[in-house]
N, C-alpha and C positions, 0 to 999 in steps of 0.2 A: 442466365448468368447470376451468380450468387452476390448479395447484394453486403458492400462491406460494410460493420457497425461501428463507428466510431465514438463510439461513447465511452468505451471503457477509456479509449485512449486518450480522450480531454479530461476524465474524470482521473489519472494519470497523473497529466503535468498540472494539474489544479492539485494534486496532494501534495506537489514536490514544492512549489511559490512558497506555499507559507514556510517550509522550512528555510527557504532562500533568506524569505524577507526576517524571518526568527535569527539566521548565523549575522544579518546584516545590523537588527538591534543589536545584538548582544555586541558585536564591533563597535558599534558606534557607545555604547555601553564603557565599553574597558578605552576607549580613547577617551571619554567623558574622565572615566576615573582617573586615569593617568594624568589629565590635563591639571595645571596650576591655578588652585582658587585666585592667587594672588594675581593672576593673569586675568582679569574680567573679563576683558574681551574675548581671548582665545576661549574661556571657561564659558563663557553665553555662544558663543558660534555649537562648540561642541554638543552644549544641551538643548540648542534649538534641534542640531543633525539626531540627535537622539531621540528627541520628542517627536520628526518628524518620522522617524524609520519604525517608533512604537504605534503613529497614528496610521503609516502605509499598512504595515499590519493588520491593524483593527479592523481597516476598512477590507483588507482583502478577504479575511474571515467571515463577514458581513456580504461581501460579493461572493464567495465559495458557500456558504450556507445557503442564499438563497438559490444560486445555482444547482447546488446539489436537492435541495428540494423540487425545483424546478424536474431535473431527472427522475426524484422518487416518483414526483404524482404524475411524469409521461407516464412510466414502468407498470403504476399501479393502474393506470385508464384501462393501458394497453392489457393488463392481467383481466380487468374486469371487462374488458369488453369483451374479449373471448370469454368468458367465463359466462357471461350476457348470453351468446350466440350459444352456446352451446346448452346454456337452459332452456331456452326459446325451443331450438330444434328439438330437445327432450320435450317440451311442455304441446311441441305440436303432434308428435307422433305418441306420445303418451295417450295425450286428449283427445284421440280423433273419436273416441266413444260419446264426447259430448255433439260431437255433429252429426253422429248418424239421427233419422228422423223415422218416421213408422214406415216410408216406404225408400231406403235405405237399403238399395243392393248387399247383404250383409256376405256375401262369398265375394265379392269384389273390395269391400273395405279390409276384410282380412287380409287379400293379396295385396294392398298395399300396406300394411302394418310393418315395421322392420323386423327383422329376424331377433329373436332376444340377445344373439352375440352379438350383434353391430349395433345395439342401445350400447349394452355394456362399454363397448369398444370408444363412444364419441365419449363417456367422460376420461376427466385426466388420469393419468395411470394408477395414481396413488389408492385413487376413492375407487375406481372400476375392482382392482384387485384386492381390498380392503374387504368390500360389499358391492361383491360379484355377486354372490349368492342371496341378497337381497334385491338386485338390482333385477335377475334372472326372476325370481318370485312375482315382481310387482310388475315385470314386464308381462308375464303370462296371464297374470289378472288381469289386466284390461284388456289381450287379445281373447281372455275367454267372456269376457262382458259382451263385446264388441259381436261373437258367436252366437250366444244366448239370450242377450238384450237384458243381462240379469248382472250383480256386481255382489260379491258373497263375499261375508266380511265375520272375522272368526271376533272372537269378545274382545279382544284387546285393540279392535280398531272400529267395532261397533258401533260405541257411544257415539266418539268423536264423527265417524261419517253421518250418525241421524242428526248430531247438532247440523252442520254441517247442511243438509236436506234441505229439512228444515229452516235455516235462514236464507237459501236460494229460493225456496217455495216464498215464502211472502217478501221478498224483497223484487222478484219479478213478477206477482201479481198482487200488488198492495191492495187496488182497488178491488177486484172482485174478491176480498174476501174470505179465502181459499177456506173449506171447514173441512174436518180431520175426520173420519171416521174410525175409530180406534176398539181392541179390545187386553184385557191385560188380568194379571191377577193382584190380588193386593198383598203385596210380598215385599218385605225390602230387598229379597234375593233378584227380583227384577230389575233393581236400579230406582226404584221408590225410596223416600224418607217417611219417617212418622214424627222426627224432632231433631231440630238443630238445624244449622244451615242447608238449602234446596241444595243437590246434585246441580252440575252442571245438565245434564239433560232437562231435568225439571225445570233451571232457570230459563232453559233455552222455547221450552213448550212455552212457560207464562210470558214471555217478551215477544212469541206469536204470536197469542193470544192478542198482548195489550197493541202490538202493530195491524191489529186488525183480523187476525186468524179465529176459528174459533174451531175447538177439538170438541167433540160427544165421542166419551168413551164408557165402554160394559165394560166389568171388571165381573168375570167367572168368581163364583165364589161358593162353598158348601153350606152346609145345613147348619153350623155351629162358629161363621164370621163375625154372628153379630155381640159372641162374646169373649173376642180375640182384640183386645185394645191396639194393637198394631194395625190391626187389618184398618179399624175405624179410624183410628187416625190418618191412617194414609189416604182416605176417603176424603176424610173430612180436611186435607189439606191439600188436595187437587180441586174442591171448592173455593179455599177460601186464599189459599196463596197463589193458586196457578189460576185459577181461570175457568176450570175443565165445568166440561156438563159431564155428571158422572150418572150411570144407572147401575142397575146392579143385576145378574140374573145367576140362578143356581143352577151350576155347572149339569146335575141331575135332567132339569128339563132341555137339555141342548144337543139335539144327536150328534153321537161320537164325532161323525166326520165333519162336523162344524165349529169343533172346540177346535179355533183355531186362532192366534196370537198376532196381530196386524195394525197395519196404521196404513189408510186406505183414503187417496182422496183421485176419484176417475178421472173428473176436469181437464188436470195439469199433468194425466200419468204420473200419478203420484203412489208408490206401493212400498212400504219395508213390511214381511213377515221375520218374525222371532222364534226361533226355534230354543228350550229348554232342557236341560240334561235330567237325569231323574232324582237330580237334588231339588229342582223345581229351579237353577239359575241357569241364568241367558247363556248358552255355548258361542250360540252364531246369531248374523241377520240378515236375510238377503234384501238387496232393492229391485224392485219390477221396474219395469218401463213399458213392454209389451200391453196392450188392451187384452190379449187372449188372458194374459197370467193376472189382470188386476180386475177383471168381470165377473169371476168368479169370485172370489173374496167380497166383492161389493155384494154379488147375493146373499152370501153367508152374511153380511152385516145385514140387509133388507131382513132378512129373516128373522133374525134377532129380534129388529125395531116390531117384529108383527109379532115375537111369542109371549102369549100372557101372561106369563112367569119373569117379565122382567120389568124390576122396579127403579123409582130415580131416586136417585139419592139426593136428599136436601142438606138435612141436621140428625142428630142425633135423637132429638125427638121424632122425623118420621120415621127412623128406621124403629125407633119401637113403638109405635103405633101399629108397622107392619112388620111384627116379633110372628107372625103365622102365615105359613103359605096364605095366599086365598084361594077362595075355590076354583076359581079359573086355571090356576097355578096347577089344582092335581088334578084338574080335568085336562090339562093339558100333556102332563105325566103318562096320563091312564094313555093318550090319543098315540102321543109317539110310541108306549111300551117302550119305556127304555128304565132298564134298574140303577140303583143307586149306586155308583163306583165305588170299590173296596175303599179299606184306609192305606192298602198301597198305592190305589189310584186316586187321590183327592180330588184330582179337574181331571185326570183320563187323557192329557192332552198327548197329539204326538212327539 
């Protein structure tokens, strides 16, 4: 049985009073005026009836205003409350990627993920139909996370998801520590500075850092970085503003299939690799969760920490101290056989 709403209809005869109690001033108003000053008495009866049909007035304004607030902020709970539920039920079928665990029936969480129509469907008709077509996109995202144990994030939503990482990483494990195992180029095309105020990613690295994190990252670099004032600045200001342990290794002694772009810590399943366009800037960057997909990269980093050819960067004085391979460096060259990449290839990355 359909339930009847009576609110428009006291919100109604509450419009209609004050006009009542307004035709009653103004009466008692033009009797006022009509009456004889010379009359005191009559003329004091009538301005009392006047003053008091102006103060019934006042007051019922007073009791309709609050009344009528009274109904906005029901109207607005009740708006928000549904509006509540109906974020929740998005935030739990959206989110069910944060629950799956490494042994996570992943064909049974799919079947219950909801169809991308019937997300669309529970919000209100305005916004569904509005950004439909984004609502469809982001829904597919997380069901192909959820598939792959992987979350693939194009440049314009990159940044924001590593911040993002990143401060869940050391906010759920403050105490142990968490250390980054990183590699990168020195590029501002990556999202680096050399001057002026840090990037939001940068400030986000140095605020792990100073909450307890600590990032070692190689930065690939060729045979002529150390007289490119960019490159060394950017060095020298993941030293001294962020935090970082920076080393350095040329690109030449690092086989092909190893030049590869990451921020890698195993502990916490912790993985984003970066992929580069052949402008040398960031396209995309995916996050791992899987152990198979983040085992692998940790070797590529182990490997690094053992090739001779790679140096730490302190100041500017050591790096020209170490202005010349050392011999270990071309003995290490000669050991892989691998040639020096064109100047189409600068790092050779894929």
């Amino acid at each position: 049985m359909a339930t009847i709403d009576y609110t428009h209809w006291v919100q109604g005869v509450f419009h209609l009073i004050p006009l009542i109690l307004a035709g009653k001033a103004l009466y008692k108003h033009d009797q006022w005026r009509r009456s004889s000053p010379n009359d005191s008495r009559h003329y004091a009866e009538e301005t009392a009836k006047m003053t008091h049909s102006i103060l019934q007035l006042l007051l019922f304004i007073t009791v309709y205003l609050s009344i009528d607030s009274f109904f906005s902020l029901h109207k607005i709970e009740e708006e928000t409350s549904a509006t509540a539920t109906r974020s929740l039920e998005m935030q739990r079928q959206l989110m069910l990627l944060t629950d799956i665990k490494r042994n996570t029936d992943v064909t049974a969480t799919c079947a219950s993920f909801p169809a991308t129509d019937s997300i669309q469907r529970q919000f209100p008709p305005v916004l569904g139909l509005t950004f439909g077509s984004y609502i469809r996109e982001n829904s597919t995202f997380f069901k192909d996370g959820i598939q792959s144990g992987k979350l693939i994030f194009q440049l314009d939503r990159f940044e924001s998801a590593y911040i993002m990482s990143l401060d869940y990483l050391i906010r759920k494990y403050p105490d142990q520590h968490p250390t980054l195992y990183a590699t990168s180029l020195p590029s501002e095309k990556y999202f680096w500075t050399h001057i002026g105020p840090l990037k939001p990613a940068e400030r986000e690295i140095r605020s792990f850092i100073q909450r307890g994190g600590k990032v070692k990252r190689v930065f690939y670099v060729d045979d002529d970085w150390r007289k490119d004032p960019v490159a060394t600045s950017i060095l020298q200001r993941q030293v001294d503003s962020m935090g970082v342990d920076v080393w350095t290794i040329n690109v030449r002694y690092v086989p092909a299939s190893e030049r590869r772009l990451y921020v890698v810590n195993h502990e916490q399943q912790f993985m984003w690799e970066v992929y580069i366009d052949s402008k040398e800037e960031i396209s995309r960057g995916t996050y791992f969760t899987a152990a198979a997909d983040i085992a692998p990269i940790l070797r590529c980093f182990k490997d690094l920490e053992k090739n001779p050819a790679i140096e730490h960067y302190s100041s500017p004085s050591h790096i020209a101290r170490r202005s010349h391979p050392s011999p270990s460096s071309v003995l290490s060259a000669r050991l892989l056989s691998l040639r020096p990449p064109s100047a189409t290839e600068k790092y050779g990355l894929p």
